[in-house]
C-alpha positions in Angstrom: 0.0 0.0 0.0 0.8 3.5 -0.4 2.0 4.7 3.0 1.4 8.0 4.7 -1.1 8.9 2.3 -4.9 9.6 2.6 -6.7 8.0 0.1 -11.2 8.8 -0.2 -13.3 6.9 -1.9 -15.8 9.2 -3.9 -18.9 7.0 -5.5 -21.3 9.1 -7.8 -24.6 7.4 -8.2 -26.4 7.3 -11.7 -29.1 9.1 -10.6 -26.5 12.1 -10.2 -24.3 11.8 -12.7 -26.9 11.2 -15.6 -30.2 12.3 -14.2 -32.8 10.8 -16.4 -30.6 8.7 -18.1 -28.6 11.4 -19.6 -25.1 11.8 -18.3 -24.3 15.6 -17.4 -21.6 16.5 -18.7 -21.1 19.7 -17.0 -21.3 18.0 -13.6 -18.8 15.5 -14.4 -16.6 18.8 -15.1 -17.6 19.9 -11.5 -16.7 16.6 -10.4 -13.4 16.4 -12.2 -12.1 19.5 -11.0 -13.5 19.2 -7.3 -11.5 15.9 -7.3 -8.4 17.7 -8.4 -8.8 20.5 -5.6 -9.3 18.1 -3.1 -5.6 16.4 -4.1 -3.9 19.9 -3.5 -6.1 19.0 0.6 -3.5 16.2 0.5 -5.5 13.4 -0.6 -5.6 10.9 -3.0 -9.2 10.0 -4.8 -10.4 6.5 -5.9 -13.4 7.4 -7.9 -16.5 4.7 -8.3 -18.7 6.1 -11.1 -22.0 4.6 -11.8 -24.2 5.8 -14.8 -22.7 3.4 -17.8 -26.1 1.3 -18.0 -27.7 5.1 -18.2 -25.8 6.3 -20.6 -26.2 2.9 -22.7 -30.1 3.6 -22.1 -29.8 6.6 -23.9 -27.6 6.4 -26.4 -29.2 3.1 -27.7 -33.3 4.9 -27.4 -34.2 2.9 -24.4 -37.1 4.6 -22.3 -36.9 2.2 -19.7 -34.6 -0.8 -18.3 -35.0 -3.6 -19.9 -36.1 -6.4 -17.8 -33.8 -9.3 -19.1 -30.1 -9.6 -17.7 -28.3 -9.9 -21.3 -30.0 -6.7 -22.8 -28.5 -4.8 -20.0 -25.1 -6.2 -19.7 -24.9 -5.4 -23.6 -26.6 -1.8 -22.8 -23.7 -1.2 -20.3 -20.7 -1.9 -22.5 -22.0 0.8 -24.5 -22.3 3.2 -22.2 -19.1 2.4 -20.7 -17.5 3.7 -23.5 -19.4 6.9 -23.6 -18.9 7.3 -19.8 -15.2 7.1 -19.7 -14.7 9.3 -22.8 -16.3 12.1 -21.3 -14.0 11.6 -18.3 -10.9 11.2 -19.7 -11.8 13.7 -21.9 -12.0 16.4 -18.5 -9.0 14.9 -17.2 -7.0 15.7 -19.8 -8.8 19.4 -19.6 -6.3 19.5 -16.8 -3.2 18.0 -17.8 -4.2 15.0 -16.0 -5.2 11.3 -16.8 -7.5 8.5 -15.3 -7.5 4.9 -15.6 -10.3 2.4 -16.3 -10.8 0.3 -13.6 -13.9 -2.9 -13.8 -14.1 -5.4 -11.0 -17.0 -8.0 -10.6 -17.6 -10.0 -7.8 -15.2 -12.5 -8.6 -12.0 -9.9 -8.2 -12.8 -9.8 -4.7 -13.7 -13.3 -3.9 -9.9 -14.5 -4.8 -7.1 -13.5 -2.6 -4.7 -13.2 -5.0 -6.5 -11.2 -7.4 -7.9 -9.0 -4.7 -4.4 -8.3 -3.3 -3.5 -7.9 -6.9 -5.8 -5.0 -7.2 -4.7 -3.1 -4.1 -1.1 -3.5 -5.6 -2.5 -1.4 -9.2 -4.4 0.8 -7.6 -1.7 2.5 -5.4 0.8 2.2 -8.5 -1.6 4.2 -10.2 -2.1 6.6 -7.6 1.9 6.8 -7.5 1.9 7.7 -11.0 -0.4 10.5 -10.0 -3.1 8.8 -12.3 -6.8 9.1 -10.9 -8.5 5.5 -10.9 -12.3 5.3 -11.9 -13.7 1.8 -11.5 -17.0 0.8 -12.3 -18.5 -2.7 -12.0 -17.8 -4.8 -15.0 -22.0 -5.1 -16.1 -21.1 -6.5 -19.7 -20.0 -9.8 -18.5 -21.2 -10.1 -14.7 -25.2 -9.5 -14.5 -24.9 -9.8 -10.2 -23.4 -6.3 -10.4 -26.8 -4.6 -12.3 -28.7 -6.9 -9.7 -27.3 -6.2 -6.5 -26.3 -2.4 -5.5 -25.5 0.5 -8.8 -21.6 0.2 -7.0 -22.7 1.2 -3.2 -21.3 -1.9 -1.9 -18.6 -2.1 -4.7 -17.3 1.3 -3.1 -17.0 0.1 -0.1 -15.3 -2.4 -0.9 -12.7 -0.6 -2.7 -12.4 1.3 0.4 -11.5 -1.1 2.6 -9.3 -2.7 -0.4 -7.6 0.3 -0.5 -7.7 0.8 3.7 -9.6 4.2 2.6 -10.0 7.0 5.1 -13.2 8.0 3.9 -16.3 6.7 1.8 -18.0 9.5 0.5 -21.6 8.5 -1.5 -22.6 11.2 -4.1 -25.9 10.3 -3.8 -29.7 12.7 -5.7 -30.9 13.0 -1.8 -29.2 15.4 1.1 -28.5 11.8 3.4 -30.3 9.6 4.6 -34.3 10.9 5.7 -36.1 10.9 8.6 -39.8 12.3 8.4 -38.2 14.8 5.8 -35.3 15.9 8.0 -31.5 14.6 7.2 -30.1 12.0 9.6 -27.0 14.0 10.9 -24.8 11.4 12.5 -25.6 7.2 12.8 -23.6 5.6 15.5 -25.2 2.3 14.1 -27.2 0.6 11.8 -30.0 -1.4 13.4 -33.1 -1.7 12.5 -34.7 1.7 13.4 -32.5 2.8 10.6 -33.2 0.7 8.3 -37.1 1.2 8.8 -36.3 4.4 7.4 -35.5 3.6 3.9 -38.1 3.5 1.6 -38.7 1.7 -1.7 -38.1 3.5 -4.8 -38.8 3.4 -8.8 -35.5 3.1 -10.5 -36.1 3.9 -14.6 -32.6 4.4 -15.4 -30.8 3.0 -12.0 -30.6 0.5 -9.4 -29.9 0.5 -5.8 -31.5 3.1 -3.6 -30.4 3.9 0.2 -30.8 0.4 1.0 -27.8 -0.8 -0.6 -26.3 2.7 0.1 -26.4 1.5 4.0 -25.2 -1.7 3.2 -22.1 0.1 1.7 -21.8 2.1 5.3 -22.0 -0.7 6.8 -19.5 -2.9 5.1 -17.0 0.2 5.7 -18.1 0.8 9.3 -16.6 -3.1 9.8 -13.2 -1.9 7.8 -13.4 1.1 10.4 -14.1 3.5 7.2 -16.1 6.8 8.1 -19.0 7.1 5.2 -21.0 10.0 4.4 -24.0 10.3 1.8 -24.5 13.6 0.6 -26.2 15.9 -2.0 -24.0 15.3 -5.6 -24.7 18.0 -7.4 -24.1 20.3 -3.9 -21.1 23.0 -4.9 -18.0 21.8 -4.4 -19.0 18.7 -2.2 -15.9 17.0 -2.0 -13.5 19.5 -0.6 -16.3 21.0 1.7 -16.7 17.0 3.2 -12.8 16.5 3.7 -12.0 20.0 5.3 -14.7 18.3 7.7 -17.9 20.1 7.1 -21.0 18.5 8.1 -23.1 17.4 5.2 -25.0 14.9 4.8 -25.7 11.7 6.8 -22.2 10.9 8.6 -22.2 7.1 10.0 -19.7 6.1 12.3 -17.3 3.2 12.0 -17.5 0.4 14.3 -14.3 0.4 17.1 -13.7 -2.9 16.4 -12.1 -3.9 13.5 -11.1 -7.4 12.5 -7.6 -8.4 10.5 -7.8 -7.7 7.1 -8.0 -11.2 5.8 -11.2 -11.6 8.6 -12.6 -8.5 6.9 -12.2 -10.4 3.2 -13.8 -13.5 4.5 -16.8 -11.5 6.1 -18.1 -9.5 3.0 -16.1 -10.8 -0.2 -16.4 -14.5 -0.3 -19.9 -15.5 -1.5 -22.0 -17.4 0.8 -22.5 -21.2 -0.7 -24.3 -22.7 2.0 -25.0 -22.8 5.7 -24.1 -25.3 8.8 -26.3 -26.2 11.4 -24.5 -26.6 14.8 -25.9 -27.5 18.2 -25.3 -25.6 21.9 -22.1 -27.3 22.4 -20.3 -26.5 19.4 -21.9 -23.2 19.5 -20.3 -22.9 22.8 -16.6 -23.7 21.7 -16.7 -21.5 19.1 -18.0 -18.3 20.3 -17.3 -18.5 23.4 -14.5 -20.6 24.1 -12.7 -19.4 20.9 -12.3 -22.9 19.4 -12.6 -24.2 15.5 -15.4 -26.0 14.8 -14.8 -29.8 14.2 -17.5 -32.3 12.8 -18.7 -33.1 16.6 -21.6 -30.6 16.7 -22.9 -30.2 12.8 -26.7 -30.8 13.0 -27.6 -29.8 9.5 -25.4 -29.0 6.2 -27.2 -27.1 3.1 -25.6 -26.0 -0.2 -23.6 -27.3 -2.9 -20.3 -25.9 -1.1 -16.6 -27.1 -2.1 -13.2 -26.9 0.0 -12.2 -23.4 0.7 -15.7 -21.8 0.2 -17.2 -19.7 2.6 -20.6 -21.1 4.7 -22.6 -19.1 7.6 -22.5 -20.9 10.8 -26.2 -20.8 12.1 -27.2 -21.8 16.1 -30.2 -24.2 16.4 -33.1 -21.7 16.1 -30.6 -20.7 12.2 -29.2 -17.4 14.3 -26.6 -16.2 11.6 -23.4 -16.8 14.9 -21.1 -16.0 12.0 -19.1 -17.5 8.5 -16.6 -19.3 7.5 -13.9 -20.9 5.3 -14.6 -25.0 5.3 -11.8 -27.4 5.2 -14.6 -30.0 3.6 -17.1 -29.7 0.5 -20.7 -30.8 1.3 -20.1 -34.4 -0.1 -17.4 -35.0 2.6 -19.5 -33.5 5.5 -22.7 -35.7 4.4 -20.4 -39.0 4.7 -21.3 -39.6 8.3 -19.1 -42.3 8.9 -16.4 -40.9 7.6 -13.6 -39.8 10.1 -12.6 -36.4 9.6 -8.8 -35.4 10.1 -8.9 -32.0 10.6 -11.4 -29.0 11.0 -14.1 -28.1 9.4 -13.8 -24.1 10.3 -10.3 -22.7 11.3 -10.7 -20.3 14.6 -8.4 -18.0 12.1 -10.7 -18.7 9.2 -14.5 -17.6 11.1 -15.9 -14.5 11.7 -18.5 -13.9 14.5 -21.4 -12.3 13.5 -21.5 -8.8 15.9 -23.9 -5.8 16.2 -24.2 -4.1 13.7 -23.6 -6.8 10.8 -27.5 -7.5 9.1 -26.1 -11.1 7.5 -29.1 -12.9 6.5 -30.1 -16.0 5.4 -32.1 -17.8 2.5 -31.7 -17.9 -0.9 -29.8 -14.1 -2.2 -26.7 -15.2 -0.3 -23.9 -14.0 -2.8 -23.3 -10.5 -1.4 -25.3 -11.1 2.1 
C-alpha cells in the first residue's frame, strides 16, 4: 500500500451523474475539477462512477430498463464507453489522466486477485493517475442486480484501507420524516425502517444498498458520508470536515484484514447447522469447529468456500472458510482429520452486521 497517504473513496450514483438517463456533462466537469482541488487538501481519490447502463439507455433509445439480464449487460458496454470518454476527456482538460478500472464479484472473492488490485491501484495513484472503476456489467449480471456500485465502493475502500467513503448520492443523506439524519452511531433496524422503496427507470440500488455500503466500511473502520452530488464543491467541503449529509460512524472494532475479506467478499454457498455445544466452543471458548456438533449441512459448497454458521433456532453466529465440501461433511461415517472451520478462518457475526439468510446469499 501506499504509505502515509490519505486515500477517499468518492462513489457518484447514476441518478447524479446522468439524471434521467442522460449523463451531465457539465457535472462530471464539477466533479473532475472538485477531485483535483481536493488532491492539492493532500488526498488521494479513488473514484467509483455509476451511470454506464444510463448512458447505454440513452444512447441506444431505451425509455426504460429492460427487464432481461443480457440486454442490459450489452446496454452497459455501451455506455461504458461513452462514460469514460467524457472523463478522460476532462481529465486531460487539466493535464491529467485517469484509468479504467472494472471489478466483478469475482475480483474480490480470490485472494490473490484481490491483493492484486490493491497493488495497481496504489501504483496508479503513484503515478499521479486518478483510478475510476465501475463494475464490469457486460460480463457479470450480479453487479446490475445487487447495489448501482454502493457496496462495490466500499469495498474498494477497505481494499484500498480508505480514510473515507463519500456516497454522491440525488438526496441530502439519509431521511427521517423529511429531515436529514445528521450522524448514525449504528445501523439497526430503526434505521433501516427508514429507507423506503423506490422506482428506478434508469438506476438500481437506492439507500438500501447505500447503508449496506456504510455498513460494510463501518466493519473496515471507514467513516461514510451520503451527501447531496450536485451540492457546490462537495468534495472539498466534506474533507475539510464540514457536516453534510448523513455521517455514520465506524464500528471500534475492527477485524484483521483477511477476517474483513472473508466476512463480506467470499460468497456465501451454503450454511451449517451446529448444536449448543459446538456453539459454545466456538464463540465463546474461541475454538474451530470440528465435525462433533454439525446438526444440518445445506448448499452445494466445495473446500475453501465460505458457509454461515447458524445456532439451532438458524441465528446467523457467524461465517466461514470450510476445510470440507458438502459431499465430505454428508459422509457420516467418515472420520474427519482436521477441522471443518479454522478459529483463524471464522468470523462472529456482531452488532451491527445485518447477515441474512435464504436464498440471495452472494453478497449477504
Amino acid at each position: 500500500m501506499v504509505r502515509g497517504i490519505k486515500k477517499i473513496i468518492v462513489k457518484i450514483g447514476s441518478s447524479v451523474i446522468a439524471p434521467g438517463g442522460h449523463l451531465d456533462s457539465a457535472l462530471v466537469s464539477k466533479i473532475v475539477k472538485d477531485i483535483l482541488n481536493a488532491e492539492n487538501q493532500g488526498v488521494k481519490v479513488i473514484l467509483v462512477s455509476s451511470g454506464a447502463a444510463a448512458c447505454g439507455l440513452t444512447n441506444l433509445g431505451y425509455k426504460r430498463r429492460p427487464q432481461d439480464i443480457h440486454s442490459l449487460m450489452a446496454i452497459s458496454s455501451v455506455g461504458q464507453i461513452l462514460l469514460m470518454d467524457v472523463f478522460n476527456a476532462k481529465f486531460k482538460r487539466y493535464g491529467r489522466k485517469c484509468a479504467q478500472m472494472l471489478f466483478t464479484w469475482d475480483d474480490f472473492e480470490d485472494r490473490k486477485r484481490f491483493k492484486n488490485m490493491s497493488k495497481i491501484i496504489d501504483k496508479l495513484l503513484s503515478m499521479n493517475i486518478i483510478p475510476v472503476i465501475n463494475a464490469n456489467d457486460a460480463i457479470s449480471h450480479e453487479e446490475i442486480r445487487f447495489g448501482d456500485n454502493d457496496r462495490l465502493s466500499a469495498r474498494v475502500a477497505d481494499l484500498v484501507s480508505a480514510e473515507q467513503l463519500i456516497i454522491l448520492s440525488d438526496v441530502e443523506g439519509l431521511l427521517k420524516e423529511d429531515k436529514v439524519v445528521d450522524v448514525v452511531h449504528k445501523i439497526d433496524s430503526e434505521i433501516e425502517a427508514l429507507v423506503k422503496i423506490e422506482d428506478k427507470i434508469h438506476t438500481s440500488g437506492g439507500m438500501h444498498t447505500k447503508l449496506e455500503a456504510a455498513e460494510i466500511a463501518s466493519f473496515s473502520g471507514i467513516m461514510t458520508r451520503i451527501a447531496y452530488g450536485r451540492e457546490k464543491n462537495i468534495i472539498n467541503r466534506i474533507i475539510t470536515g464540514e457536516a453534510l449529509g448523513t455521517l455514520f460512524i465506524p464500528s471500534k472494532k475492527i477485524e484483521k484484514a483477511r477476517k474483513r475479506w472473508i466476512a463480506f467478499s467470499k460468497k456465501i454457498k451454503g450454511t451449517i447447522h451446529i448444536d449448543d455445544g459446538a456453539m459454545d466452543a466456538l464463540m465463546n471458548i474461541g475454538k474451530s469447529l470440528w465435525g462433533v456438533g454439525i446438526l444440518k449441512i445445506v448448499g452445494d459448497f466445495k473446500k475453501d468456500d465460505a458457509v454461515n454458521v447458524t445456532d439451532t433456532q438458524g441465528t446467523i453466529l457467524g461465517r466461514g472458510l470450510v476445510n470440507y465440501g458438502f459431499n465430505e461433511l454428508n459422509l457420516r461415517e467418515k472420520k474427519l482429520e482436521k477441522e471443518v472451520v479454522h478459529r483463524d478462518n471464522f468470523v462472529n457475526a456482531v452488532d451491527g452486521r445485518r447477515w441474512k439468510t435464504g436464498k440471495n446469499t452472494k453478497d449477504n
